[in-house]
C-alpha positions in Angstrom: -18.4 -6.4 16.5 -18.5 -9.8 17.8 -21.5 -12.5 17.6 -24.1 -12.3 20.1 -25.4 -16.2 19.6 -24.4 -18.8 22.3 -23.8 -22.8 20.6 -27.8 -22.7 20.1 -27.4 -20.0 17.2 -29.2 -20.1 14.2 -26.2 -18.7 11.8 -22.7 -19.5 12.3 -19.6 -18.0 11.0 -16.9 -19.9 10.1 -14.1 -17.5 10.9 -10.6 -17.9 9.1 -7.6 -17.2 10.8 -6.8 -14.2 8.5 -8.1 -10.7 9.7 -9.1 -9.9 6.1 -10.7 -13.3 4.8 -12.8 -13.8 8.2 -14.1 -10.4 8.0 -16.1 -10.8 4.8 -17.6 -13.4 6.6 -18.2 -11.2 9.7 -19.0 -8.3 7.4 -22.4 -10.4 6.1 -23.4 -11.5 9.1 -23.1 -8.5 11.6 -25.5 -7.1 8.8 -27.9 -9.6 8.9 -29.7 -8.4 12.1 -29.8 -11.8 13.6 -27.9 -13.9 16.9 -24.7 -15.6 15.6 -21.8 -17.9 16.5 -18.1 -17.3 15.2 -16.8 -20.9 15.2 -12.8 -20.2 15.1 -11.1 -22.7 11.9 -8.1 -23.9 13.6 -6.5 -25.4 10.6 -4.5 -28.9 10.8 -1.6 -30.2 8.7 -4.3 -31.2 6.1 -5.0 -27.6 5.7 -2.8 -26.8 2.8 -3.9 -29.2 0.7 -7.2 -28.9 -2.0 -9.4 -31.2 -0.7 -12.1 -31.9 -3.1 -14.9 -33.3 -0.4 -17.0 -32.0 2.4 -15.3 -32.7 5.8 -13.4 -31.5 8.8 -10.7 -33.0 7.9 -8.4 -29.9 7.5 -9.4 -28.6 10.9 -7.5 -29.0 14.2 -8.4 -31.7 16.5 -9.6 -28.6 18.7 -11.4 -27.0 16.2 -13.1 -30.2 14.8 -14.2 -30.3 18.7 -16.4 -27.1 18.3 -18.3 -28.2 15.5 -21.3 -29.6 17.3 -25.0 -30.3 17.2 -27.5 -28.5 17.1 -26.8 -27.1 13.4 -26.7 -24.0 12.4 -29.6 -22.9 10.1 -27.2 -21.4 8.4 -23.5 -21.0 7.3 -21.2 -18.3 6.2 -17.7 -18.7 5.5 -14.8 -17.3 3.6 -11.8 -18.5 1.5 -11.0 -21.9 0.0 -9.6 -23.4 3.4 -12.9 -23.3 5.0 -14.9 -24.4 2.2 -14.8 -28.1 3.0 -16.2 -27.4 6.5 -19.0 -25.0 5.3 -19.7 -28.3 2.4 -20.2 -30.5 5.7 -22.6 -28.4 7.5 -24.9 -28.3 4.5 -24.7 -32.3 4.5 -26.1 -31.9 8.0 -29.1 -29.3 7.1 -27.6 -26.0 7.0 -27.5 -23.4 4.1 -24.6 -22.1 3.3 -23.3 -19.1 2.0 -19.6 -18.5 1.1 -16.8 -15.3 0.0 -14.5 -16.2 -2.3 -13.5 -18.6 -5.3 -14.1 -22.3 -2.8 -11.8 -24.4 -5.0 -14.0 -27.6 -5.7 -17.7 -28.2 -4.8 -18.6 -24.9 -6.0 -22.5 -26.2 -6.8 -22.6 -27.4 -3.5 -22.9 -24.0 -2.0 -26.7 -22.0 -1.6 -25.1 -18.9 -2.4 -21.6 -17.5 -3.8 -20.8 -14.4 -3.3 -17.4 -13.7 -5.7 -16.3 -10.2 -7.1 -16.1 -9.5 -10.3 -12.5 -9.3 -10.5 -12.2 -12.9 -10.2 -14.3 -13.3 -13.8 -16.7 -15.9 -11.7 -18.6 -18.1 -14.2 -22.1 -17.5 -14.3 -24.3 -20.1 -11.9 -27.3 -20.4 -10.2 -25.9 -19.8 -7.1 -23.5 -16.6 -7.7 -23.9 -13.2 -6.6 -21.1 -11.3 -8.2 -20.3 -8.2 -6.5 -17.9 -5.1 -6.6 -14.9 -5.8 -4.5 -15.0 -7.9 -1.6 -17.6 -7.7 1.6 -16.3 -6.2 5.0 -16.9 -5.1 8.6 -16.7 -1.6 7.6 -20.6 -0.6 7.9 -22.5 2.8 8.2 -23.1 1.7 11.9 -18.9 1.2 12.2 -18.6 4.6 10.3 -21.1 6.1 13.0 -19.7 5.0 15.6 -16.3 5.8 14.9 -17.4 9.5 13.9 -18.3 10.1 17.8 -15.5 8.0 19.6 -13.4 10.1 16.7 -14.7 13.3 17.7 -10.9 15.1 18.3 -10.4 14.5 14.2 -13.5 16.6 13.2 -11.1 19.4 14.7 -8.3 19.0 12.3 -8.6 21.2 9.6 -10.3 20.2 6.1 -10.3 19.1 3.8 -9.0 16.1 5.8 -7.5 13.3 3.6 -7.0 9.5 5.3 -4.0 7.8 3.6 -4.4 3.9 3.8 -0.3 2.3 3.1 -0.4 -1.3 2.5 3.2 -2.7 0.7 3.8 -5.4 -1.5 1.4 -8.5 -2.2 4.3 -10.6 -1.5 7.4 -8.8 -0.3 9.9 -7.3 2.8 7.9 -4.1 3.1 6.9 -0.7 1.0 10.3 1.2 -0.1 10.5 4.6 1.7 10.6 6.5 -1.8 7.5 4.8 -2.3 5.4 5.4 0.3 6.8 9.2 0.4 5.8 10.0 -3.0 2.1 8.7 -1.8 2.4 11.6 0.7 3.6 14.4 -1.8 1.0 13.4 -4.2 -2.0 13.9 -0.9 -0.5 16.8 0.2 -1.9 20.1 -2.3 -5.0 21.2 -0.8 -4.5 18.7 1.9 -5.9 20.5 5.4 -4.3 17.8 7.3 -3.7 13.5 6.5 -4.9 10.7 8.6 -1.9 7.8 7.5 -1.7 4.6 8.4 0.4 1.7 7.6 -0.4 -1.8 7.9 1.3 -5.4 8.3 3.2 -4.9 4.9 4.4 -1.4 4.6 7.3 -2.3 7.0 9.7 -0.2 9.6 11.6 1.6 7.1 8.8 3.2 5.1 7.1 4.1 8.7 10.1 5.8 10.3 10.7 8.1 7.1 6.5 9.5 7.4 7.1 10.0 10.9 9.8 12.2 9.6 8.0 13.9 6.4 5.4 14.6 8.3 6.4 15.8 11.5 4.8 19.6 11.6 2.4 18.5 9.1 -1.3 18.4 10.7 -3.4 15.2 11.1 -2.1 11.9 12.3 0.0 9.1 11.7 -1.2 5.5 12.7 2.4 3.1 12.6 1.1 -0.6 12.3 2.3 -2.6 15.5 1.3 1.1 17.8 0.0 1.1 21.6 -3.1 2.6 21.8 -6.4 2.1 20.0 -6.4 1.8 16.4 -7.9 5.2 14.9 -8.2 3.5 11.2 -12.2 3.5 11.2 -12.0 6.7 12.5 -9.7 8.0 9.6 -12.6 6.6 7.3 -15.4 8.5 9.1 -13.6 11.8 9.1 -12.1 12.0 5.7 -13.3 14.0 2.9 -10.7 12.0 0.7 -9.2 8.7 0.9 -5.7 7.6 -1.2 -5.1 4.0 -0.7 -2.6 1.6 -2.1 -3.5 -0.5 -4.6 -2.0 -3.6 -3.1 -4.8 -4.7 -0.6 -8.8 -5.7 -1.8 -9.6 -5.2 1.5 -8.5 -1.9 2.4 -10.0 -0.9 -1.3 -13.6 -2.3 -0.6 -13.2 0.0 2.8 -12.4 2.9 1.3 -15.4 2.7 -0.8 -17.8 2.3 2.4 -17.0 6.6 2.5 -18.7 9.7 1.0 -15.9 10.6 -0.7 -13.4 10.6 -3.5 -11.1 7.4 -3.7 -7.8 7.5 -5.2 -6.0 4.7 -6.3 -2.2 4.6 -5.4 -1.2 1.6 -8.0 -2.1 -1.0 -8.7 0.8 -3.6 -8.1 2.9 -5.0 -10.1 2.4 -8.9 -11.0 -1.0 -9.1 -8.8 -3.7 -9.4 -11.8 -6.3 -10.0 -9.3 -5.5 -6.4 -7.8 -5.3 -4.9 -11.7 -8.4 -6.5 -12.1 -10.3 -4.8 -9.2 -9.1 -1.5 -10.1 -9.8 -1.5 -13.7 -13.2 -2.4 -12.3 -13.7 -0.5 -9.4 -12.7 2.8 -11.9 -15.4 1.9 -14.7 -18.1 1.6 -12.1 -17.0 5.2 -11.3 -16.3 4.5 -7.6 -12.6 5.4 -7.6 -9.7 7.3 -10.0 -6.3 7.1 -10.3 -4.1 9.0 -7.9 -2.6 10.6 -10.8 -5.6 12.5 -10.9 -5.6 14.0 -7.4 -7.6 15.9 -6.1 -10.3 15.5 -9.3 -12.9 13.4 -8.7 -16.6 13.1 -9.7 -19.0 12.7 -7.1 -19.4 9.2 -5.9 -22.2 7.4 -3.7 -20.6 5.1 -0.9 -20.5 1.5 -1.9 -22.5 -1.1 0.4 -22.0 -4.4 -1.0 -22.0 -6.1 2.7 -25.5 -4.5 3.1 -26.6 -5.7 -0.7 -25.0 -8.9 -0.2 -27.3 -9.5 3.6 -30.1 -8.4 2.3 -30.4 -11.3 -0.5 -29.2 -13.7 2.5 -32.3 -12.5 4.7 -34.7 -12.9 2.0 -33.5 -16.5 0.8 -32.6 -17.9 3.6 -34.2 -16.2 6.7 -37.1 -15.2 5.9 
């Protein structure tokens, strides 16, 4: 899933050095059906501060380097870091489109695309959506089904566990992460886990243990071999996932069916937010209320959010 455009490309992607923030970027423009660049932000010593003007100012003196004529037709970026650069390229004749709350400029933007659990003013130039776009498509989910194929053969109903850990901590306590299990298990055929980044050594090495004899797979972040986790998404009937992360929530919701909610976390009201939303819109429940769920459509806001962007601005 990478861009197919040389220099000459007509959309460019301003990519963020964070896996999740660059991919709602990515996630917008792999749907667009179009050539496009990913233009790497190095970020400088400038970086960290809010800078209220367009400019490349925050960028690396190797990543400035990249940013060259001809312009892009058009721009998408994510998070606040890249929002200055994105503010540039418009001076220069692009539109722009941009994921997340961009600090200042805000009007200066063609089109923001904000979830709702951010409480986004209303403007001109919003498009408030359900979550947060992401690279998990129905193409992604496809494909993954058939390079998958040896998880269709674990017995149903098969139930992907997605384990992130704190917002900001040392890693998900064991106790934690075990109860997550116990509660997936009833009527479990087999479970698909995987941890991530946060959840941390300790809470990996006791699943290993729990559920050793137990059928499915277990997916320790950090692992040699291929990362299984879009297959997990493809073959489950059921996904639990943590609370903790918006981007493994939005994912979860790319599948058929039920998503429960292990959380949310405490002292992340952004996270609280999502939830509470993500449960009136009838898209996930509670894991309290495992394995209940009423049926649920999958959620494509990366294919709502492309299709506005090809009718405004490439068509």
């Amino acid at each position: 899933m990478s861009g197919t455009g040389g220099d000459s490309a007509a959309v460019w992607v301003l990519a963020d050095p964070r896996a999740g923030t660059a991919a709602q970027a990515l996630g917008i423009a792999e749907r667009l059906g179009v050539p496009f660049r990913i233009v790497p932000m190095e970020w400088g010593p400038l970086a960290a501060l809010p800078l209220p003007w367009p400019g490349l100012i925050g960028l690396s003196a190797q990543a400035r380097a990249a940013i060259v004529p001809p312009w892009p037709r058009l721009v998408i970026s994510a998070g606040r870091r890249s929002a200055p650069v994105s503010r540039w390229l418009r001076r220069q004749g692009a539109r722009t489109v941009h994921c997340m709350r961009p600090g200042a400029g805000a009007e200066d933007f063609d089109l923001l695309v904000i979830g709702r659990h951010d409480a986004p003013e209303a403007a001109p130039n919003l498009l408030p959506i359900l979550g947060a776009t992401h690279r998990v498509s129905p193409a992604v989910l496809a494909a993954a089904r058939e390079e998958w194929t040896s998880l269709a053969a674990l017995p149903g109903p098969r139930v992907a566990v997605l384990l992130g850990g704190p917002v900001r901590g040392e890693g998900m306590e064991p106790s934690a992460a075990l109860a997550i299990i116990e509660r997936a298990l009833p009527g479990a055929g087999s479970l698909l886990v995987t941890t991530s980044r946060r959840t941390g050594e300790p809470a990996g090495a006791a699943l290993a243990a729990r559920l050793a004899g137990v059928p499915g797979v277990l997916h320790r972040w950090g692992a040699a071999g291929p990362n299984p986790y879009a297959g997990f998404l493809a073959h489950a009937d059921r996904v639990v996932v943590t609370g903790d992360s918006v981007s493994m929530l939005s994912e979860a919701l790319a599948t058929a069916g039920p998503v429960f909610v292990a959380g949310p976390p405490p002292g992340a009201p952004r996270h609280r937010a999502l939830i509470a939303a993500l449960e009136a819109a009838g898209q996930a429940v509670p894991l309290a209320r495992y394995p209940e769920a009423p049926p649920r459509a999958p959620l494509d806001e990366s294919g709502r959010v492309a299709e506005v962007v090809r009718a405004r601005f490439l068509g």
